[in-house]
C-alpha positions in Angstrom: 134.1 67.7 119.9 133.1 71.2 119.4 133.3 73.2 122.7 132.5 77.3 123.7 134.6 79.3 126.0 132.5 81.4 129.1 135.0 83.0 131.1 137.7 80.4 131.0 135.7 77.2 131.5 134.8 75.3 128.2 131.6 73.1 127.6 130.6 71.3 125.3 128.6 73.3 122.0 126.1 69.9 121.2 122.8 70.9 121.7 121.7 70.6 125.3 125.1 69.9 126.5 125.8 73.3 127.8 128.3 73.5 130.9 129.2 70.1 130.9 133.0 70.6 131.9 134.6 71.7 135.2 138.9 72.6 135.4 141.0 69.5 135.9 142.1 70.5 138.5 139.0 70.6 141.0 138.6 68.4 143.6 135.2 67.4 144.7 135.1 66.2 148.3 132.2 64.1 149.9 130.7 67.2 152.0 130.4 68.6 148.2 132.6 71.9 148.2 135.2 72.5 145.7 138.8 73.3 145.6 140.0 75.0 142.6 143.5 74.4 141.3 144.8 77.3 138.5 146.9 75.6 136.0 149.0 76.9 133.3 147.9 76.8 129.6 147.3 74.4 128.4 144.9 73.1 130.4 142.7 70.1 130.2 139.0 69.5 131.1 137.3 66.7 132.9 133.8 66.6 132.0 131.2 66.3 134.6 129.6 63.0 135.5 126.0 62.6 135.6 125.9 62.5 139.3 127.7 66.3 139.6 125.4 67.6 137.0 122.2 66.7 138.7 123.9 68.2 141.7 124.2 64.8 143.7 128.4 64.4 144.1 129.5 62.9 146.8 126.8 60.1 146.6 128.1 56.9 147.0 128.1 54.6 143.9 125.7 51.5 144.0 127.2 47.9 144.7 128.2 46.3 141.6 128.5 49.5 139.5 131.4 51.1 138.2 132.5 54.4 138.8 131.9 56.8 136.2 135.4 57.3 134.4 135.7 61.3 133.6 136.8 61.7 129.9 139.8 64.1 129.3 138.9 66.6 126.7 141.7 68.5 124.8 141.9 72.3 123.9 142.2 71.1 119.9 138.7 69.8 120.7 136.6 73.0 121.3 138.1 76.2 121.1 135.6 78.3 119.8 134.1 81.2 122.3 130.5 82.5 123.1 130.4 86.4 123.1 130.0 88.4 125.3 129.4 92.8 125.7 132.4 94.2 126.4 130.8 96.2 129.2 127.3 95.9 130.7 126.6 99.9 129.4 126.7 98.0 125.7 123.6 95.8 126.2 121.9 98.6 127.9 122.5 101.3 125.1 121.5 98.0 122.7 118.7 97.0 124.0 117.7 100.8 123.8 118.5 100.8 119.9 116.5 97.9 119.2 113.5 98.9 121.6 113.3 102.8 120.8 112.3 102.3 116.8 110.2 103.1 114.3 107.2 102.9 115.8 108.2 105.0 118.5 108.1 108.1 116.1 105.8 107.7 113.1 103.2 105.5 114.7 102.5 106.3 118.7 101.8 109.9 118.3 98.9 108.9 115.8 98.1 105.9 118.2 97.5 108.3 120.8 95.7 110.7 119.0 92.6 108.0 117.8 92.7 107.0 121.3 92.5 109.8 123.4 95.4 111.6 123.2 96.7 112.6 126.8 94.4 109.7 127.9 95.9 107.0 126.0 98.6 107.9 128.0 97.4 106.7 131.2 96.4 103.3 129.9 99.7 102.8 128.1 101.3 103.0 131.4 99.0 100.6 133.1 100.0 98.1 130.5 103.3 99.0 130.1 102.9 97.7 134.0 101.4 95.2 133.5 102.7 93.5 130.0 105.7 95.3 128.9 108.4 95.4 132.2 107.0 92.6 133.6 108.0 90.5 130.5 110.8 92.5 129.5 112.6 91.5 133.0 111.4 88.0 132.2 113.2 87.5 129.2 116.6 89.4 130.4 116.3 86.7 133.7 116.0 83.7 131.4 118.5 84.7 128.9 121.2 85.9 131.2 120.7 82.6 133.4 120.8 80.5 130.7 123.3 81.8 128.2 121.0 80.6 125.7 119.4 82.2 122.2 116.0 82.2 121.7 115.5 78.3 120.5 118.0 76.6 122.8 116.8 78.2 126.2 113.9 76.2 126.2 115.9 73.5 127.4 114.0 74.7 130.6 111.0 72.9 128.7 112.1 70.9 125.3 108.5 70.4 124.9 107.6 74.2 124.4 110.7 74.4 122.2 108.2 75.1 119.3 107.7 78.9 120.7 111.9 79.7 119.6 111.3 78.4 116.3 108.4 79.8 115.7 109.6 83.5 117.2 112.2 82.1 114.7 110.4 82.4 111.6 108.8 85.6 112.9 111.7 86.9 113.1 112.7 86.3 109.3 109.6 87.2 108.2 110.0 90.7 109.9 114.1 91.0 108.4 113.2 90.2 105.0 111.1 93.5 104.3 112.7 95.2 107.3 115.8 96.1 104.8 113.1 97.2 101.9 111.6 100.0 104.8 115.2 101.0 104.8 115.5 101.3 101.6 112.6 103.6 101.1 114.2 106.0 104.1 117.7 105.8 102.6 115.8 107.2 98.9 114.0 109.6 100.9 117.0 111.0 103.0 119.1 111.1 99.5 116.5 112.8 97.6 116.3 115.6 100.5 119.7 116.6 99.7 117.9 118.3 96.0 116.2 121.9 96.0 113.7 122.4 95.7 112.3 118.9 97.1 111.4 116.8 94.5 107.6 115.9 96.4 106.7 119.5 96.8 105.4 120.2 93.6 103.4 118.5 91.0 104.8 117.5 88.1 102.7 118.1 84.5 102.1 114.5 84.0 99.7 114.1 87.6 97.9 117.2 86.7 95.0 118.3 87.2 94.1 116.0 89.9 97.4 116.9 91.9 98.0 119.9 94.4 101.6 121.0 95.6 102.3 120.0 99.0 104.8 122.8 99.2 101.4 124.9 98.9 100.2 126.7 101.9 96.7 127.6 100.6 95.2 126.0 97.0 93.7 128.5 94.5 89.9 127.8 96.6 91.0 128.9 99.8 91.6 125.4 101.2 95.0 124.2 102.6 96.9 122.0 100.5 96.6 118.8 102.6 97.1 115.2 101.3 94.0 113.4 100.7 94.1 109.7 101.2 92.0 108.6 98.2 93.8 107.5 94.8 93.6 110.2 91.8 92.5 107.3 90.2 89.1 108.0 91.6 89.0 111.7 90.2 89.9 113.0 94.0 93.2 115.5 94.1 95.9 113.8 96.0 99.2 115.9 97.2 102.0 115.7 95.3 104.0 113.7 98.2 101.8 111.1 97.6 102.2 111.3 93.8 105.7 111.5 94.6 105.5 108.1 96.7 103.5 106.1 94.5 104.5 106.7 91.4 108.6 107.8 91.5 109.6 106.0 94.3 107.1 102.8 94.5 106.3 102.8 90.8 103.2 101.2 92.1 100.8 99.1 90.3 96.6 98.9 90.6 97.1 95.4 91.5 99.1 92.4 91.5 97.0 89.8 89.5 99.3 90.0 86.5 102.4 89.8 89.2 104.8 92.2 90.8 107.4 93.5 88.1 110.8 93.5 88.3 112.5 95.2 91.7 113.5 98.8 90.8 117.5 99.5 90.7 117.6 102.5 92.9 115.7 100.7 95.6 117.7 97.9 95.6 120.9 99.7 95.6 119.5 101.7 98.7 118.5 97.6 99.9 122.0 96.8 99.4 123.2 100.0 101.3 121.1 99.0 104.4 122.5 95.4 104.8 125.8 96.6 104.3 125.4 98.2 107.1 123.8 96.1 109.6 127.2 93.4 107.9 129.7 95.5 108.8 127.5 96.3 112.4 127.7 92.4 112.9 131.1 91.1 111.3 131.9 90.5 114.9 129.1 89.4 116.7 128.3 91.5 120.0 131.7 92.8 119.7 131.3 95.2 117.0 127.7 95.3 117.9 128.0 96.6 121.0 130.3 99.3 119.9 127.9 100.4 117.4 125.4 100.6 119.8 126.2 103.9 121.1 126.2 105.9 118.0 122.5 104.0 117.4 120.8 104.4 120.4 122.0 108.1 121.2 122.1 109.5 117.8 118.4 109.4 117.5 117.9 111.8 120.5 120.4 114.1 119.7 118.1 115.0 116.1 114.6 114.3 118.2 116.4 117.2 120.8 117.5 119.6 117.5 114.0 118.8 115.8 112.2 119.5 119.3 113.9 122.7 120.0 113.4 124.1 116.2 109.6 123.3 116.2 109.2 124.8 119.2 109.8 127.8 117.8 107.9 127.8 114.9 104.9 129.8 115.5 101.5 127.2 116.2 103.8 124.9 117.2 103.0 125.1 121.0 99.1 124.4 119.3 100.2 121.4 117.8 101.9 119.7 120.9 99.0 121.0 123.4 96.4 119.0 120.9 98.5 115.9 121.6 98.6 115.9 125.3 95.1 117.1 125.5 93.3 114.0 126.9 89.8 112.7 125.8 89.0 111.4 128.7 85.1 109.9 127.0 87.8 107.6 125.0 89.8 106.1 128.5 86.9 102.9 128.8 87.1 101.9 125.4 88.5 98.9 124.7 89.9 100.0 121.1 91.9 102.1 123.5 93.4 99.1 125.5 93.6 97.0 122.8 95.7 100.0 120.9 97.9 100.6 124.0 98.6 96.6 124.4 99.7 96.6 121.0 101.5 99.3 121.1 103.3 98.4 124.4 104.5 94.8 122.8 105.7 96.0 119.2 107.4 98.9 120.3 109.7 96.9 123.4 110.0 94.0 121.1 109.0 91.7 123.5 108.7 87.8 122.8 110.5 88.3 119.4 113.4 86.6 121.4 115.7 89.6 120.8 116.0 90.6 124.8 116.4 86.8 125.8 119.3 86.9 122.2 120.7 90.0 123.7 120.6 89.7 127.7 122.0 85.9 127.1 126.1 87.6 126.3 125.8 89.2 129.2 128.0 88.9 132.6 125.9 85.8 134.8 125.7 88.8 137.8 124.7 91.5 135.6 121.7 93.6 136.9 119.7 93.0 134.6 116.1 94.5 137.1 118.3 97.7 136.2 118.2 97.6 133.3 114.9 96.3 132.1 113.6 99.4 134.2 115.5 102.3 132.6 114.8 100.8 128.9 111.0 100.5 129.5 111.1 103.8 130.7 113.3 105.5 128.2 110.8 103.6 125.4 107.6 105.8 127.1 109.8 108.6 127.3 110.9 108.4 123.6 107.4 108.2 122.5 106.3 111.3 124.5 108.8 113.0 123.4 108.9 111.9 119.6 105.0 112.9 119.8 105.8 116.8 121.1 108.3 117.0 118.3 105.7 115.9 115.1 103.0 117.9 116.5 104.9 121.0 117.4 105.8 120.4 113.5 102.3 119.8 112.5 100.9 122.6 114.6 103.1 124.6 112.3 101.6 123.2 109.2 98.1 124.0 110.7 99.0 127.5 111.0 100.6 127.6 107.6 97.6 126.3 105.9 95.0 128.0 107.9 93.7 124.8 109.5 92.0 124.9 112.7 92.4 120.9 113.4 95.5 119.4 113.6 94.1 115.9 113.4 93.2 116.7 109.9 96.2 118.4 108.6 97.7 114.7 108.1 96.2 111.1 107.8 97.2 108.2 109.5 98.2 105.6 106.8 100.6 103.3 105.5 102.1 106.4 103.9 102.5 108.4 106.9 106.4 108.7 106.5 106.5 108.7 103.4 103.9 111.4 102.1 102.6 113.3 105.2 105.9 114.0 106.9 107.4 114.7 103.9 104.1 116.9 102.9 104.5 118.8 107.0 108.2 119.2 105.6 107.4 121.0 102.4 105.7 123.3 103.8 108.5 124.8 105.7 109.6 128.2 104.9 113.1 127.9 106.1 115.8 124.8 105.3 113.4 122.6 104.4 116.5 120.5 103.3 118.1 120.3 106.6 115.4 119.2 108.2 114.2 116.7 105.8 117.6 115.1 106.1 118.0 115.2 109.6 114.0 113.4 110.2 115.5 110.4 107.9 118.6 110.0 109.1 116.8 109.9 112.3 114.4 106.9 110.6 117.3 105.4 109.1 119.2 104.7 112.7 116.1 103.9 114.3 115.8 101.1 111.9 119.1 100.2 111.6 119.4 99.4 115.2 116.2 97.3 115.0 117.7 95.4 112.1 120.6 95.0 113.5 118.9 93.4 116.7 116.7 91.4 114.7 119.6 90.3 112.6 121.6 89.5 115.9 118.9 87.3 116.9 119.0 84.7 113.9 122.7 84.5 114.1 123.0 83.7 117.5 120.3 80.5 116.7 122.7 79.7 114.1 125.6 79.9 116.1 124.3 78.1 118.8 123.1 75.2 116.6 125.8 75.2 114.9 129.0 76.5 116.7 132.1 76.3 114.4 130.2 78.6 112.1 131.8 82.3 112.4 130.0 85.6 112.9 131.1 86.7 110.0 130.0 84.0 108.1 126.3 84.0 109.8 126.4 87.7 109.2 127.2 87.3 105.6 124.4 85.0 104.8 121.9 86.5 106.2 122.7 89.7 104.7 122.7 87.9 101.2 119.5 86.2 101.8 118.0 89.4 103.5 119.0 91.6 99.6 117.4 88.6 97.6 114.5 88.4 99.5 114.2 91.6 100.5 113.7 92.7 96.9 110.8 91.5 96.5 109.4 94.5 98.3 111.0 96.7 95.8 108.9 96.4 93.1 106.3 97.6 91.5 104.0 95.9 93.9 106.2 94.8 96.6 104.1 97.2 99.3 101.0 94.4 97.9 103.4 91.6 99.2 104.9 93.6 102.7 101.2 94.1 103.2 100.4 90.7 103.1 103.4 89.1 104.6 103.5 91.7 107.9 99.1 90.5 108.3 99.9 86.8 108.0 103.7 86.0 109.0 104.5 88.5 111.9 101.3 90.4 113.4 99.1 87.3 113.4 101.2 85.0 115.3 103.0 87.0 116.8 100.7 87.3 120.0 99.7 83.6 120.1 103.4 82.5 120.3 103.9 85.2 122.8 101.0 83.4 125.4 102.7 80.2 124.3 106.1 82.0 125.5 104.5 83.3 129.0 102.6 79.8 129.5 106.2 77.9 128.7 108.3 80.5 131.3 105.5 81.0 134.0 103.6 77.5 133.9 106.2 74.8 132.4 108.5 76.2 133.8 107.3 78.0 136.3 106.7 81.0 138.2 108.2 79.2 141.7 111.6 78.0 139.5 112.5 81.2 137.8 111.8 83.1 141.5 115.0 80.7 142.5 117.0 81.1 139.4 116.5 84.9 140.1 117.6 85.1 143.6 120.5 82.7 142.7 121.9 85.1 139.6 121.0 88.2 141.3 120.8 87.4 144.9 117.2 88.5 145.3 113.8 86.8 144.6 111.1 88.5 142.9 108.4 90.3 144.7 104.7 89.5 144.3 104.1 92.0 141.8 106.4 90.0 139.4 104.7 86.5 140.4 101.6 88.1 140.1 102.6 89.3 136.3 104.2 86.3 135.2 101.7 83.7 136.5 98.1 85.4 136.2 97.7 88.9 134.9 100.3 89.3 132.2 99.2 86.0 130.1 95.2 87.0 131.0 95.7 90.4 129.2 97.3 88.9 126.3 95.0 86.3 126.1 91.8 88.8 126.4 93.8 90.6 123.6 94.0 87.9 121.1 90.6 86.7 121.9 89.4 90.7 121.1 92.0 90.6 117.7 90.2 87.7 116.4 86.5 89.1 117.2 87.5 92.0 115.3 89.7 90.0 112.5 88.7 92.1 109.1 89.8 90.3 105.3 93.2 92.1 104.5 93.0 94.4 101.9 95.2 97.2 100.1 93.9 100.6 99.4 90.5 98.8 99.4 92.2 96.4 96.9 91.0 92.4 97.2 93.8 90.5 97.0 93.9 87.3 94.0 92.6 84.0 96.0 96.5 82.6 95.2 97.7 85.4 97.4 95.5 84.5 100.6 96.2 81.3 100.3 99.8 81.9 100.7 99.7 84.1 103.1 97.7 81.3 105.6 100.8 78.7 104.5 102.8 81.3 106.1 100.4 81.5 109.1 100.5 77.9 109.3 104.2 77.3 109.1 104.7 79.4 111.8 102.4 78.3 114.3 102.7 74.6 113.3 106.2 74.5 114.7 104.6 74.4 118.2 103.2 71.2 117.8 106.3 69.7 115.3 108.8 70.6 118.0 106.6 69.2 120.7 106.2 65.9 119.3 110.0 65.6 118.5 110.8 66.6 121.9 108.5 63.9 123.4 109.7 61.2 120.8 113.5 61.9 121.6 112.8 61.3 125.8 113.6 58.8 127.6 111.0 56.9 129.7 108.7 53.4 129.0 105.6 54.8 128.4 104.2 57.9 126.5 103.0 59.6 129.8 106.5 59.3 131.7 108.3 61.1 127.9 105.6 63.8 128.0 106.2 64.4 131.6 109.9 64.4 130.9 109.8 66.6 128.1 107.9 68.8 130.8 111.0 69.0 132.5 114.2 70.8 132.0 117.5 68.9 130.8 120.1 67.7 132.3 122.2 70.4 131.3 120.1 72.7 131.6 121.3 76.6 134.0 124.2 78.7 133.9 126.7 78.2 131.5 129.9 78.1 133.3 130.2 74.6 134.7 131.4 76.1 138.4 128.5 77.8 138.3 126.6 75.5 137.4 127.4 73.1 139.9 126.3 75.5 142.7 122.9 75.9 141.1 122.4 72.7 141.3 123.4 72.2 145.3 121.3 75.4 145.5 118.3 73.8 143.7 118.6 70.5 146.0 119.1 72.4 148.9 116.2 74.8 148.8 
């Protein structure tokens, strides 16, 4: 039998059999305390009856049955170990890597300027709150407890097991064009090394309806900002944008004739990126966690340099005043909420199942109400902070150009890091190079530690599915899988397909399996049960603004969310570009498989529970298992006196 090692006490690896072993060498006496004997290697398990894992020894056995005869289980029969962070600061400084991202830099200072600037601020707080910590401590509690990934915890509720494989699937969704983002950064940072820049001037074959973005001021007086029409329409476009679309993307008008072949510089830079994130993850949390502070401090050290030099570039102070000015007519619109909701859940990456993946290596005593409160704050404080730095740099560019708005110096678009940073960048008078290469390296770290949680995430389902597997093995497939797929996205109309596959497999479902998350934790669960688990792991029990969270306001405000994201659901489109009927209709498969595993799991789970009638499995499958609490079987024996007791 295949077994895992937590701390020196080995369980059994079978799904929902976790902790199911206690040393040889305890004695369990009638008044129910135990007496631990140390013995030397080798030693040999006994594994728990029945009646000491539903916390009842001592009690007498009935007339006329037998005693249950403990089975001796041998080293040679489970050896293999779970992980665990080699010191607590490594899941902090990696939970920071995968929370402070992408999003933090190129999309929530332009998420705060459409919604009020300095006033989105206040409601991004609120929900911050009110969604984001309140959750985020959920998940570390549940995973740290448990010792679970993200499918197996829901042995709290086998019935709601649908909501891990369906973050599951998510999740892949998100890693397969993940790496080809990557990829665009990695060409970008590359191409920054070359002087002059090879976006700041047009070449001769996108004339005349191209304008250098290197130019401060175009031949009519007007500054040489990107425009975020096609050429193809007779409008001038910057030569970023040319850049991006047709040297990089080699983009096509459309993909009804297909996609084209994936271009060999972008897949090179696609293999580049998940050679990273493999050699990140050869082994497991171990490497992981070492990695961790290189990816979540770097970032800051070149946000600090980038601050500090736009800072003193002259109209920069312009540039970062415009963003913190608030709008205060904009603070009761709910486009506002709705943006700050949003942008609250993407950018902490909660209920992806990464922070129940990551908190479940930790130590069982691990303060994890520490933790969750310095990396929601350090995630607000990253966006502040990466929005000072790109508009001290685009209150530059509006002086440069002679523009008196610094809203409209660069448009918000699918392009933004790719054609109006770079544009802002051109237009720099001194080392344009250095900082081009510092802003993606920056990028390329942020991403990379995403990845690499993201990545960390599927490999521990694996592994906890399928234990003898290795993590270098895990690591290795993925990583395959995630090139093959991944270039897809690489050519000449892969952003048509990442376009399509983001709208249907991730940002679609991603909120209604993150109700059916808060409804299996806070209801199924529920609120009253994970109060006890809490005070048991950490020796304290959640106050009533957590209760208050997890049951009521936290799953209200997503629900009011989804509710408003489906009144305001728009057809997809690309650069006002209808997609073929073939392609929608794929894209709602992919809908469908992921939300359909709520009900497929649901229905296995009640099938596989014991009971005589269909009622007493559902209620069951309601319930947790068995085996279900802390990993370590010692451990795990107390919780359950402590459950019985209180």
């Amino acid at each position: 039998m295949e077994g895992r090692d937590n701390n020196a006490f080995i369980g059994d690896s079978s799904p929902s059999i976790a902790g199911q072993f206690r040393w040889n060498g305890n004695t369990v006496p009638a008044n129910g305390t135990t007496t631990a004997t140390v013995t030397s290697v080798p030693v040999y398990l006994t594994e728990l009856t029945d009646v000491e894992l539903n916390g009842a020894a001592g009690k007498p056995v009935c007339e006329g049955e037998s005693p249950p005869v403990p089975r001796t289980v041998t080293p040679s029969e489970g050896a293999s170990d779970r992980d665990q962070w080699g010191k607590g600061i490594e899941f902090l400084m990696s939970c920071i890597a995968m929370s402070v991202g992408l999003g933090n830099v190129w999309r929530f200072p332009f998420v705060a300027l459409e919604n009020g600037g300095g006033a989105f601020v206040i409601p991004y707080i609120i929900v911050l709150l009110l969604v984001g910590k309140p959750v985020y401590y959920m998940e570390m509690i549940i995973g740290q407890f448990s010792s679970r990934g993200s499918v197996k915890v829901y042995d709290m509720a086998p019935i709601m097991r649908g909501v891990g494989f369906g973050q599951l699937v998510l999740i892949c969704t998100l890693i397969t064009y993940y790496g080809s983002l990557m990829a665009l950064i990695s060409r970008y940072m590359f191409d920054s090394f070359l002087s002059p820049l090879p976006w700041a001037y047009c070449r001769t074959e996108w004339l005349p309806g191209c304008v250098d973005a290197a130019a401060k001021v175009d031949a009519s007086g007007a500054s040489g900002v990107t425009n975020p029409n096609n050429s193809n329409n007779g409008t001038i476009s910057s030569s970023s944008e040319w850049y991006f679309t047709k040297i990089v993307l080699k983009e096509l008008d459309g993909i009804d004739d297909g996609i084209g072949l994936p271009d060999l510089r972008l897949t090179l830079f696609l293999v580049l990126s998940w050679s990273m994130v493999l050699l990140i993850l050869i082994k497991g949390v171990k490497s992981s966690g070492k990695a961790s502070y290189f990816l979540a401090l770097f970032p800051y050290l070149v946000m600090t340099v980038l601050l500090i030099r736009a800072c003193t570039l002259p109209g920069a102070v312009d540039g970062i005043v415009y963003f913190l000015k608030p709008q205060w007519d904009k603070i009761l619109d709910p486009k506002v909420w709705y943006a700050a909701v949003t942008q609250c859940f993407f950018s902490l990456s909660i209920c992806f199942g990464n922070i129940i993946m990551y908190s479940s290596y930790n130590k069982f005593r691990h303060n994890v109400y520490r933790d969750a409160t310095i990396v929601t704050s350090i995630d607000t404080f990253t966006s502040l902070l990466a929005g000072c730095t790109i508009f001290g740099i685009l209150g530059h560019l509006a002086h440069v150009t002679g523009s008196s708005d610094v809203g409209n110096v660069v448009k918000s678009d699918a392009g933004l890091a790719f054609i109006s940073y770079p544009e802002a960048i051109a237009k720099f008078e001194v080392l344009p190079q250095a900082f081009s290469v510092l802003f993606f390296l920056m990028l390329f770290v942020l991403g990379i530690g995403s990845n690499v949680a993201m990545t960390s995430c599927v490999m521990t389902v694996i592994k906890d599915q399928f234990p003898r597997v290795r993590n270098w093995q895990a690591a290795i497939t993925i990583a395959v899988c995630g090139v093959l797929l991944g270039s897809i996205y690489v050519t000449p109309g892969g952003q048509y397909i990442l376009k399509l596959v983001d709208y249907y497999g991730a940002s679609s479902i991603a909120l209604v399996l993150a109700i059916a998350e808060l409804i299996a934790i806070g209801w199924v669960y529920g609120v009253d049960r994970l109060c006890k688990d809490t005070e048991f792991m950490l020796g304290h029990r959640p106050n009533l603004y957590w209760r208050l969270c997890w049951r009521w306001i936290t799953p209200a405000l997503m629900l009011i969310i989804l509710i408003y994201n489906l009144i305001t659901l728009e057809p997809l489109m690309y650069k006002q570009y209808v997609y073929p009927t073939i392609a929608y209709d794929i894209g709602w498969c992919i809908f469908a498989f992921g939300l359909l595993q709520l009900p497929i799991w649901a229905i296995y789970a009640v099938f596989k529970q014991s009971g005589k009638t269909i009622t007493d499995k559902i209620k069951n499958s309601l319930k947790p298992t068995a085996a279900w609490g802390p990993l370590d079987p010692t451990t795990h024996y107390e919780y359950k006196k402590f459950i019985d007791e209180d």
